[in-house]
N, C-alpha and C positions, 0 to 999 in steps of 0.2 A: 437487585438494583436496576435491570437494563430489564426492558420494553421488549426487544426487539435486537437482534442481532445478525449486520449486513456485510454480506463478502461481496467485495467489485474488483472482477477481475477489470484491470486498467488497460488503456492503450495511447502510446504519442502520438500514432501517426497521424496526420494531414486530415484536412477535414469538420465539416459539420456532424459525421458519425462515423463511427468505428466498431463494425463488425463484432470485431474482438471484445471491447467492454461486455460484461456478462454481469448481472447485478442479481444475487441471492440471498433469502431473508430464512432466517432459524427462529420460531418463537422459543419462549422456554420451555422445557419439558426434552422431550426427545424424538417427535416427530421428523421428517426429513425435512430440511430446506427448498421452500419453496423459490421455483425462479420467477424473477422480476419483470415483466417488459415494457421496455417504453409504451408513452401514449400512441404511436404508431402502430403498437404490437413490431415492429421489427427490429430498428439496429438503436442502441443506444448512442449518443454522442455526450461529449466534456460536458456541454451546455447544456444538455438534459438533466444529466447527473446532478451537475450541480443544481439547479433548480430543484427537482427530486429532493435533494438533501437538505435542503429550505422547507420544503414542502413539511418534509417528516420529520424534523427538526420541529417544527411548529407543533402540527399534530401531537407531538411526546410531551407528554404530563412531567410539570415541573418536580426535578426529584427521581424520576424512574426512564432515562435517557436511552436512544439508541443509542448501540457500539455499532460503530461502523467502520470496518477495515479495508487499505484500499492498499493494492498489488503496487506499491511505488517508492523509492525511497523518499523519507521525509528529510532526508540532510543528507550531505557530504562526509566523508572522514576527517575530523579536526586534531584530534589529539595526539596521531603521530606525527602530524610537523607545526602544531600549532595556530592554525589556520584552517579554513577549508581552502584561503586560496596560499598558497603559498610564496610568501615575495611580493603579492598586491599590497601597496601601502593603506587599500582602503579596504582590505577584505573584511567580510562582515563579522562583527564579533560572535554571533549568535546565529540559531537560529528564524527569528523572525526577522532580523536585518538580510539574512541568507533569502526568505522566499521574499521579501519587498524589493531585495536586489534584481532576483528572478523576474519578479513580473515587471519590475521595470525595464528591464533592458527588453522583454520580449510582448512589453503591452501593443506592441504594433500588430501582432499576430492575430486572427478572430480564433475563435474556441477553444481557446486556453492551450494551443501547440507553444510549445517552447524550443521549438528550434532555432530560434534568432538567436540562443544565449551562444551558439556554433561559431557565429559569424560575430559576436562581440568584439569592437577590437581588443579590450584588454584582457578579455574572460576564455577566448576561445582557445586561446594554447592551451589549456588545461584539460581539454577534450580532447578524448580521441575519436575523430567524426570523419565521415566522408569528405567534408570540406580540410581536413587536415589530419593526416595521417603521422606527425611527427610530434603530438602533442607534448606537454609536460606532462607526462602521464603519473610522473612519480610510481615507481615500481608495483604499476595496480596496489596502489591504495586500496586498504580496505579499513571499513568503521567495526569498533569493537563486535558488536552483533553480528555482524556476515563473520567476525571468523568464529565465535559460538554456535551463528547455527551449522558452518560446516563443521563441527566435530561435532557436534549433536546428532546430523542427519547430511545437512544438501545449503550453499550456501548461494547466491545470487553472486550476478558480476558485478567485476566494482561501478560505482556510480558514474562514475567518468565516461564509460564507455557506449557510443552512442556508435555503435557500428558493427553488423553480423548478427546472427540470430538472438546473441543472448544481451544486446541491448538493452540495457538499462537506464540510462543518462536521459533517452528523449520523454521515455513515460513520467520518468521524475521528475524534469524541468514542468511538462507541465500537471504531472501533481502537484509540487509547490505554489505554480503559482492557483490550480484549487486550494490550497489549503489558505492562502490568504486571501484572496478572492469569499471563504465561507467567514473565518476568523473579522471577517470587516463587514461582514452582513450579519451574524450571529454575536460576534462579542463576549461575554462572558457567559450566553449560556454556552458557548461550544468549549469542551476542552479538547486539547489535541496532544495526546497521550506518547510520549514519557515529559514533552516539556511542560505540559502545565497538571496543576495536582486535581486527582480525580478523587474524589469525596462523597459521600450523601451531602451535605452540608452544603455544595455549593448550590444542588438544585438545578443541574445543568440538565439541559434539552437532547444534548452528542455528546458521546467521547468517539475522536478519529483514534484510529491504530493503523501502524503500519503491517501489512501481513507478507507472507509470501509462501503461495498456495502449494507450488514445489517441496518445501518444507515439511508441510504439515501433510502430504503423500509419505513423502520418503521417512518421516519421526514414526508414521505406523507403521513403516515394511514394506510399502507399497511402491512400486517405479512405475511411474506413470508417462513414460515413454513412448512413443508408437502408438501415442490414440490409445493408450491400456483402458484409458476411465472412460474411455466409450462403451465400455464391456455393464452390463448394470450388475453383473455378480461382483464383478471388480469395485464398481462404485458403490456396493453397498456394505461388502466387508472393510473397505477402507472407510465408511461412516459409521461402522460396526466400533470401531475405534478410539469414533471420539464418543460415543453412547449415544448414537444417534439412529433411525432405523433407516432403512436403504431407497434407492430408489425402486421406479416399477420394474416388469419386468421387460417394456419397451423404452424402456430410457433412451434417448439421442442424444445427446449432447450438441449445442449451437456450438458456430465459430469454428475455426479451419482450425484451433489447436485443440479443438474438447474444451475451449473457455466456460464454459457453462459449469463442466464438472470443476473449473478451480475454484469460482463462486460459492459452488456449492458446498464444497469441504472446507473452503474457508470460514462460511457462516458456520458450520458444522463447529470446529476447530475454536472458534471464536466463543461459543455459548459454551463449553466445553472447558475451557482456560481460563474465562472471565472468572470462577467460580472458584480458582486456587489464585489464593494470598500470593503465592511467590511468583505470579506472573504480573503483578504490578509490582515490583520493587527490583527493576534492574541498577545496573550499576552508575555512578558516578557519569562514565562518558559518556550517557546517552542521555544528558542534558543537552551537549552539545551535537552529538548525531544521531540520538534517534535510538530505537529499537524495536526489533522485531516482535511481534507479537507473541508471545507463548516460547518464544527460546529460551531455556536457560541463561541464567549469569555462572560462566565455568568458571570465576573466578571465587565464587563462594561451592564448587563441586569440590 
């Protein structure tokens, strides 16, 4: 069914570009994934990307779509209080009321940063951010799929957290508001996977996925810790894995974390799981938050 299959590794921070985005394409078959570069040849930014995603979006023959996975959470946790926000009289019921809320409060921002949702007055308690350290944090919250993939393999921080290395919160505020930013330029050809339904039938140009590159290291065996996937033996047995062939034997990997090599196992990961049945059919709650690419539902293990 898929064209084309793209891992981005994500970034929130500040700015017209970020270093850290790393953008890598898998065709089908089992060659390695190629990496992507901006029109500058150097650092990728939000507003590239998303232009990029228009771009190739178009280009895709109706019927035979990119999949394209991006490093960010696509929602909050709902179902263990109800809510993603908890107590807000207007919290949004959904998912798409969730990223139109997003990009409203932080449409002031240029490049799709969503650090303003920090300083919202009614939103920001909910965050635990350098602008406030006392947040409602609710017992780190986590959505059904972060706790699958931690007993699968490696799970990501909760969404909430927008503070210390393993920050998550800032990438995904302004993911979301990409994701509705594409979904108001695209429409119905873009689906964006687990809330809307991926079919032959509909003919669609994308399906987004959420991934997370961490994950799909650690489900082969691999800890990619310490710059490990700058190793190219390392990078190729762990592409060895998902039936893909390796990289050279001067691999570099871009980006101060080896972001290039998560692009790359993710496109890997991606062409790889697209192709089993039970990686489209998660459970129930991930109507409402989302889920992770290629994790198991432990609730049907």
């Amino acid at each position: 069914m898929f064209s084309a299959f793209i891992g981005i590794d994500w970034s929130g921070a500040r700015g017209p570009r970020q270093p850290g985005i790393q953008v890598a394409r898998a065709r089908p078959g089992c060659d390695a994934p190629e990496t992507l570069l901006p029109a500058d040849g150097r650092y990728w930014g939000r507003g590239s990307v998303h232009d990029w995603l228009l771009a190739a979006a178009g280009e895709a023959t109706a019927g035979s779509p990119v999949l394209v996975g991006i490093d960010f959470a696509f929602a909050h946790p709902f179902v263990d209080e109800g809510a993603y926000y908890p107590g807000l009289d207007d919290s949004p019921s959904g998912p798409a009321a969730l990223w139109a809320r997003i990009e409203a409060e932080c449409a002031g921002d240029p490049h799709l940063y969503g650090g303003a949702i920090f300083a919202a007055p009614r939103l920001a308690d909910y965050y635990l951010s350098p602008r406030n350290h006392r947040a409602r944090f609710y017992r780190s919250r986590r959505r059904l799929t972060e706790r699958a993939a931690r007993d699968a393999a490696r799970a990501p921080a909760p969404t909430f957290k927008a503070i210390g290395a393993d920050n998550v919160a800032t990438g995904s505020m302004a993911g979301m508001r990409l994701i509705h930013a594409l979904r108001s330029a695209l429409g119905p050809r873009l689906a964006v996977w687990p809330f809307d339904e991926v079919t032959p039938a509909r003919k669609l140009s994308m399906v987004l996925v959420e991934i997370f590159p961490s994950y799909y290291f650690h489900r082969a065996g691999f800890n990619p810790a310490r710059n490990a996937a700058a190793d190219p033996a390392f990078m190729t047995a762990a592409l060895a894995a998902y039936d893909s062939r390796g990289v050279g034997p001067d691999f570099t990997p871009r980006g101060a974390d080896a972001d290039e090599a998560d692009a790359i196992i993710s496109a890997a990961a991606l062409r790889r799981f697209a192709g089993q049945g039970g990686s489209w059919t998660p459970p129930p709650a991930a109507a409402l938050e989302g889920w992770i690419f290629g994790v198991p539902d432990v609730s049907v293990a």
